[in-house]
C-alpha positions in Angstrom: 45.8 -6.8 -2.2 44.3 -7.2 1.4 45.4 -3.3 2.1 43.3 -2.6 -0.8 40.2 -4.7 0.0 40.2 -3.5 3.5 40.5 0.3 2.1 37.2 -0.3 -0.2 35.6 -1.7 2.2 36.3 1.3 4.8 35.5 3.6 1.7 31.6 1.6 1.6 31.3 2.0 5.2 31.8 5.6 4.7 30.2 6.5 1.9 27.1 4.4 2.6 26.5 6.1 6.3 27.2 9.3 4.5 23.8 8.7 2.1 21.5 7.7 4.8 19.1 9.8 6.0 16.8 9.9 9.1 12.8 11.4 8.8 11.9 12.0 12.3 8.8 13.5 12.9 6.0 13.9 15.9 2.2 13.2 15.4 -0.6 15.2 17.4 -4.2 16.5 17.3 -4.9 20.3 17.4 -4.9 19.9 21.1 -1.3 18.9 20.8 -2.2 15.5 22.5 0.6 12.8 20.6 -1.3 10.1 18.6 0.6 6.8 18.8 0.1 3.9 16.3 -0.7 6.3 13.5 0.4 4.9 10.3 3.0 6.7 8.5 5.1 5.8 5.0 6.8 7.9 2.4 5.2 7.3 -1.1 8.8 7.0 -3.0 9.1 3.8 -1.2 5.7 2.3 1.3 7.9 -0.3 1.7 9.9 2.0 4.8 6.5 2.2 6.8 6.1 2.9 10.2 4.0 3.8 13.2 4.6 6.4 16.1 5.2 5.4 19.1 3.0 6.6 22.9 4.6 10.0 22.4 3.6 10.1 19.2 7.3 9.9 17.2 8.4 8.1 14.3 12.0 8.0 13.0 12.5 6.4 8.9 15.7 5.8 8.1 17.1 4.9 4.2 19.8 5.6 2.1 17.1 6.3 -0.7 16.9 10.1 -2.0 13.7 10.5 -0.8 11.5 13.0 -2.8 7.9 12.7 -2.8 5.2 12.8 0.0 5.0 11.7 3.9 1.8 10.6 4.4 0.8 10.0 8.0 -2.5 9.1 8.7 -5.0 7.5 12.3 -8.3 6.6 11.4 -10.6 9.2 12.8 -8.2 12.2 11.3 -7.9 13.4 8.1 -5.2 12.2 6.3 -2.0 14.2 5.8 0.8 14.4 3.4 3.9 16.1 3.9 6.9 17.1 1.2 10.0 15.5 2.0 11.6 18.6 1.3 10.3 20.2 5.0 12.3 17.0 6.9 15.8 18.3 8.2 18.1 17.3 11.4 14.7 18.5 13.7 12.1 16.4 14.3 9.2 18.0 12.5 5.5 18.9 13.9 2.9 17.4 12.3 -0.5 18.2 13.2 -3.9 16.0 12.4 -7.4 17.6 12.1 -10.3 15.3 13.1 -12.7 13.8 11.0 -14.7 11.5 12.4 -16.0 8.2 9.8 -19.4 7.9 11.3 -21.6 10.1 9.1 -24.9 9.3 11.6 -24.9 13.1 11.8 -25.4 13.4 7.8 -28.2 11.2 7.6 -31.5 13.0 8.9 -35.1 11.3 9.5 -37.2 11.2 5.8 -39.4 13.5 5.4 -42.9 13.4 5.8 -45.0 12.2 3.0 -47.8 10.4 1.6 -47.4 6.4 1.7 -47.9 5.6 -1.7 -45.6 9.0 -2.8 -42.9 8.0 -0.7 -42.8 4.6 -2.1 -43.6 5.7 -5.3 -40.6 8.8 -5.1 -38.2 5.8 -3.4 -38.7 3.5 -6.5 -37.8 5.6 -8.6 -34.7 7.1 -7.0 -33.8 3.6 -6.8 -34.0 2.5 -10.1 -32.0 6.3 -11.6 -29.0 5.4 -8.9 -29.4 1.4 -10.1 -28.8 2.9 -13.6 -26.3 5.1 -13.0 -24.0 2.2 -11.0 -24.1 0.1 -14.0 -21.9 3.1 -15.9 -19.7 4.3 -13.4 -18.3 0.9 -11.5 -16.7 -1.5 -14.7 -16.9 -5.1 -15.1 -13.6 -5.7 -16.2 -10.7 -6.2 -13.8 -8.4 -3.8 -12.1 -5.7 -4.3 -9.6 -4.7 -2.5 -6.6 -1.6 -1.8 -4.5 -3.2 -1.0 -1.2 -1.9 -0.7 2.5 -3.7 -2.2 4.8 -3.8 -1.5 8.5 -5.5 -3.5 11.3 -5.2 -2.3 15.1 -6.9 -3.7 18.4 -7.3 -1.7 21.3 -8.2 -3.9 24.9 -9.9 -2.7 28.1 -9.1 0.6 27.3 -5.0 0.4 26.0 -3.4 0.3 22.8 -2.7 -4.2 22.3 -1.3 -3.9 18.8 -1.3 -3.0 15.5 -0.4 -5.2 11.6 0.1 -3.2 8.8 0.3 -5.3 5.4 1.0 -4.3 1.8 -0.6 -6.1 -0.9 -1.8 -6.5 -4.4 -5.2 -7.2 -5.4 -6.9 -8.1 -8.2 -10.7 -7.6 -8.3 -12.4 -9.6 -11.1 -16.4 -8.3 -11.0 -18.4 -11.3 -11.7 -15.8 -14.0 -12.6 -17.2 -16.8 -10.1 -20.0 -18.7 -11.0 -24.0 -16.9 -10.4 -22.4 -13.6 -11.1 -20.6 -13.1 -8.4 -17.3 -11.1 -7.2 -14.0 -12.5 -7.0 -10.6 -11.3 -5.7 -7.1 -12.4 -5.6 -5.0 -11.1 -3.1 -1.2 -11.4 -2.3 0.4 -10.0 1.0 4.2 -8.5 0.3 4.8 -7.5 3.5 4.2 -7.6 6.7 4.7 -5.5 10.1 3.4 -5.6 13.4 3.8 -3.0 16.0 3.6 -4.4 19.7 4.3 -3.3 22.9 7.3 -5.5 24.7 5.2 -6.2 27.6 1.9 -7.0 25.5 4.5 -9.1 23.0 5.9 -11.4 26.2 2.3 -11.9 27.5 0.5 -12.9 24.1 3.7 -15.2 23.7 3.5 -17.0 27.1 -0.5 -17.6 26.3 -0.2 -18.4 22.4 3.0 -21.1 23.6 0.7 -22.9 25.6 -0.8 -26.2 24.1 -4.4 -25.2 24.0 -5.5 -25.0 20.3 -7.3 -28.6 19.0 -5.8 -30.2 16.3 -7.9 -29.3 13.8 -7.3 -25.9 15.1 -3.7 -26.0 14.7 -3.8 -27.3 11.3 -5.7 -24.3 10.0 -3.3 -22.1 12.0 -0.3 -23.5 10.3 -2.1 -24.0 7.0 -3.8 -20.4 6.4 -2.5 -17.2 7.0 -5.3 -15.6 9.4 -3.9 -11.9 9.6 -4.0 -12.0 5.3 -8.0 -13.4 5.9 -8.5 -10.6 8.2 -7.0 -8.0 6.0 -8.9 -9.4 2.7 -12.4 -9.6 4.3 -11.7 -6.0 4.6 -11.5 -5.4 1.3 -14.1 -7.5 0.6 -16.5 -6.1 2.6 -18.8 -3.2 1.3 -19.3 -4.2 -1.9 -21.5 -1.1 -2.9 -23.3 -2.6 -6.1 -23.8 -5.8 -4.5 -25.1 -4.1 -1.7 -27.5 -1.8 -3.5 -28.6 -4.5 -6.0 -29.3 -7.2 -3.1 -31.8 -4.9 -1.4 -33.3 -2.4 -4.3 -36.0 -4.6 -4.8 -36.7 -4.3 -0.5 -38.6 -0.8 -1.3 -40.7 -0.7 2.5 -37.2 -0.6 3.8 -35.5 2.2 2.2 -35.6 5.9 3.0 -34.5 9.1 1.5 -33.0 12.2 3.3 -30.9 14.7 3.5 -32.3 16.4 0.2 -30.4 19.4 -1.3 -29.6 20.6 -4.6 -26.2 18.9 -4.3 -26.6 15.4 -2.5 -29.3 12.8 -1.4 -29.1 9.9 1.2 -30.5 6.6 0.4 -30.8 4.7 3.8 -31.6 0.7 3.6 -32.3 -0.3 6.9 -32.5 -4.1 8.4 -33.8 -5.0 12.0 -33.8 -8.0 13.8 -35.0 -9.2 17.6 -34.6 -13.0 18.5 -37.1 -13.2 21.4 -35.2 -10.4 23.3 -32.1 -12.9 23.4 -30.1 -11.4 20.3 -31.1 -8.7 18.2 -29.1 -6.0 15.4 -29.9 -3.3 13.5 -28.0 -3.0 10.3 -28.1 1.0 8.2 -26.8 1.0 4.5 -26.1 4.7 3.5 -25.7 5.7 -0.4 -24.7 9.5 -0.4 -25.7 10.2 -3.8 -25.2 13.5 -6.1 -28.5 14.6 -6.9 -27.6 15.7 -10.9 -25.9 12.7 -12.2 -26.9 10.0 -9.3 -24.0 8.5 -8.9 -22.7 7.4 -5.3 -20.3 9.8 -4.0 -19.2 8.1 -0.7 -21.2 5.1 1.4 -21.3 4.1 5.1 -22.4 1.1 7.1 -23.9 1.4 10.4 -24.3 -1.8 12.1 -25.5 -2.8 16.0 -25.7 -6.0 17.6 -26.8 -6.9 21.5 -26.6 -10.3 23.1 -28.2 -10.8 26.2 -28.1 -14.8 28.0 -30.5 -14.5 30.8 -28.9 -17.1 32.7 -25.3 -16.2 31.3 -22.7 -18.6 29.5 -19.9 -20.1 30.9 -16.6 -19.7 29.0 -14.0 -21.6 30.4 -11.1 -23.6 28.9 -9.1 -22.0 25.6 -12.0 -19.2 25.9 -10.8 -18.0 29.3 -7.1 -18.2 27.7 -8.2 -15.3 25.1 -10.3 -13.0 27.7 -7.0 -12.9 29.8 -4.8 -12.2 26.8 -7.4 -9.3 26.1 -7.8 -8.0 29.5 -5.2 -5.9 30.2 -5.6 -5.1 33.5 -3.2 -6.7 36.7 -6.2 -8.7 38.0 -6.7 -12.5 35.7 -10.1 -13.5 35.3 -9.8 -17.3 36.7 -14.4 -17.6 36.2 -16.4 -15.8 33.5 -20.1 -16.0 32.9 -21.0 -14.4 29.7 -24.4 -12.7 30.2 -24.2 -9.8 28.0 -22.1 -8.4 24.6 -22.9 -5.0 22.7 -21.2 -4.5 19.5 -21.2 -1.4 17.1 -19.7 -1.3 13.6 -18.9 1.8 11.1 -17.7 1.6 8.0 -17.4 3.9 5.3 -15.9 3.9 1.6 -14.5 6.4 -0.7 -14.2 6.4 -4.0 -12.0 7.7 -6.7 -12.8 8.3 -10.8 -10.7 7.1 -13.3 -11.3 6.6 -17.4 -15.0 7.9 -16.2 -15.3 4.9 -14.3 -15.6 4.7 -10.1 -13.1 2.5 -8.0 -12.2 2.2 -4.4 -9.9 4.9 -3.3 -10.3 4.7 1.0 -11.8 2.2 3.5 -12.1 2.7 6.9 -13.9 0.4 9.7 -14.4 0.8 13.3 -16.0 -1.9 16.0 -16.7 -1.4 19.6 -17.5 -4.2 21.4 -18.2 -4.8 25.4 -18.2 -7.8 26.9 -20.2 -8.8 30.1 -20.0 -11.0 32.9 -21.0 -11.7 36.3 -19.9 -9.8 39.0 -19.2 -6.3 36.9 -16.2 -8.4 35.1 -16.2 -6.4 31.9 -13.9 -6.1 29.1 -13.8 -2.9 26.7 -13.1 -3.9 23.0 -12.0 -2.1 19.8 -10.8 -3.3 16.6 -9.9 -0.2 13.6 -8.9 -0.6 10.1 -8.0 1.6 7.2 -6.7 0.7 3.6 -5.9 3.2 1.2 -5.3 2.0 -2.4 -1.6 3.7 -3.8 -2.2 2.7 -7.4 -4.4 1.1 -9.3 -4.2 -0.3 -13.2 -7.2 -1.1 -15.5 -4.8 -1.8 -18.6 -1.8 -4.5 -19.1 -1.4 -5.5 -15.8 -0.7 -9.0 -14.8 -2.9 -11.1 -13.0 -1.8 -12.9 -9.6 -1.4 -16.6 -10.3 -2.6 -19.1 -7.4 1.3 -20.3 -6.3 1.9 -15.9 -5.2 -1.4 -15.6 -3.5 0.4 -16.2 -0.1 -0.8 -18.3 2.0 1.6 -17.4 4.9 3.8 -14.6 5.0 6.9 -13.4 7.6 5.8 -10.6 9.8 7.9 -8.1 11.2 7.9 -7.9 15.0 8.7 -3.9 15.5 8.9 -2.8 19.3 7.1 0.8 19.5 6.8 1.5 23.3 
């Protein structure tokens, strides 16, 4: 009896290492310069996601029989997908074109014109692409299975990078005064750190700094699943367009051709020279049926404190976790912060109806001190939706919308 148990259990050993199989691949530019942290799962199974390390490599092992697509995919590329079928013992080359989110290049000055014919040509456009929203997004529910990905850069270096999996379901209109509401459940969690970046944050984060009431929100709320669904909440493109329709001075048309249109809202703001943002809401429109073919958000935002701000305290705590270099900041006057957002959206069509197929955001930030103390920021996101339903699927009762979830720690460097 125990001859045969051990036998079976040698037999497992072997025949279950026999099964598993190992996807190694390398991501570059067209340059062949390796693109670490790029996001990268198979679509039998986005469950076995990854990211590639400084050199650009990622390695996926599973006893699974793998058949579909690799999709690998760094905001500011295009995204790629891969048959499984080209995988073998090699580690396979994978090359990513550029393209760039910020569509500032597609959206040209308006066109000179008569006051009262450009307001009069702007209502109008308005009210046809108004219209046309109304058919193509749906009021009734639909849920998504998205991945999410949320990556910080700081003072120039890679700090880290969380990629979630999640459903959502988007109810238009179900809160009270017609509004929007969403309810979203995180499955899983990874996060991709450097070891040395890892040790640092944990020495900091160990430390008794945060208040109370601080810690009680830390231990009561998830903030990574916060993070990740204010970025599907954000960009709401009929909420958006309806909000500011009405707003007509502010609104300009370019970009005409026989195939698209750009409807630019535009919002400015100057607080006696002390703070001041400009905030660009572009609707690329097809100019035969109206209907919004992809969207973009431009947003800039300067601080300037003539006599500067001192941060000190927990505050400090953070600028030193976020400045990487050798030298800590022990004194930091705040005098100046410039911030620049992008966002765009891309939709797909389903049962002649438009819903979110891509979102991708990018913030630079700069903070500014005294004595040339400055500290480089970037924060990146992208979620692509993987399915969607608009028919018998189950809602997401309040006990699964997860409140904390286990993350992952992955070493990449």
């Amino acid at each position: 009896m125990v001859k045969r148990l051990i036998f079976n259990i040698v037999l497992l050993l072997i025949v279950g290492s026999s099964f598993a199989k190992t996807y190694v691949g390398r991501v570059t530019d067209i340059k062949g310069v390796p693109i670490g942290y790029a996001t990268v799962y198979p679509t039998d199974d986005i469950y076995l996601g990854t990211a590639t390390n400084d050199d650009g490599v990622f390695s996926i092992t599973t006893e699974e029989n793998l058949q579909g697509k690799m999709v690998i995919s760094f905001l500011g590329y295009e995204k790629k997908e891969v048959d499984m079928v080209h995988f073998s013992g090699d580690t396979l080359q994978i090359t990513l074109q550029e393209q760039p989110i910020e569509l500032d290049q597609m959206v040209v000055s308006a066109k000179p014109a008569k006051q009262k014919n450009k307001r009069k040509k702007i209502a109008n456009l308005l009210y046809l692409v108004y219209n046309q929203m109304q058919k193509d997004f749906s009021k009734a529910p639909v849920r998504y299975e998205i991945t999410s990905n949320a990556r910080m850069d700081a003072s120039g270096k890679p700090w880290g990078m969380e990629q979630m999996i999640a459903s959502v379901v988007f109810m238009p209109e179900a809160r009270r005064n017609n509004r929007d509401s969403i309810q979203f459940q995180a499955k899983q969690c990874k996060r991709f750190l450097q070891q040395t970046i890892r040790e640092r944050a944990d020495t900091i984060l160990n430390r008794d700094f945060l208040a109370k009431g601080d810690r009680r929100f830390a231990i009561g709320v998830d903030s990574g699943i916060l993070v990740h669904q204010s970025f599907f909440e954000v960009g709401n493109v009929p909420r958006l367009f309806e909000e500011h329709m009405n707003d007509i001075k502010h609104w300009s048309v370019s970009k005409e051709s026989e195939q698209q249109f750009v409807l630019t809202h535009t919002i400015k703001k100057n607080y006696i020279g002390i703070f001041a943002y400009e905030l660009k809401h572009n609707f690329i429109i097809n100019s035969n049926t109206y209907s919004i073919e992809r969207f973009s958000e431009i947003g800039n935002v300067k601080m300037h404190i003539p006599f500067g701000y001192k941060v000190s305290g927990n505050d400090l705590l953070i600028l030193n976790l976020l400045n990487l270099s050798e030298k800590e900041i022990e004194k930091f006057r705040l005098r100046k912060a410039n911030v620049s957002v992008s966002l765009n959206e891309i939709f797909q069509r389903k049962d002649g109806h438009l819903y979110w197929l891509e979102k991708n955001i990018i913030g630079n930030g700069r903070v500014i001190g005294t004595k040339n103390v400055e500290i480089p920021l970037k924060v990146s996101g992208t979620q692509y939706v993987v399915s969607l339903q608009t028919k018998n699927f189950e809602y997401i009762p309040p006990h699964k919308q997860t409140k904390q979830i286990k993350r992952t720690i992955v070493p990449i460097y």
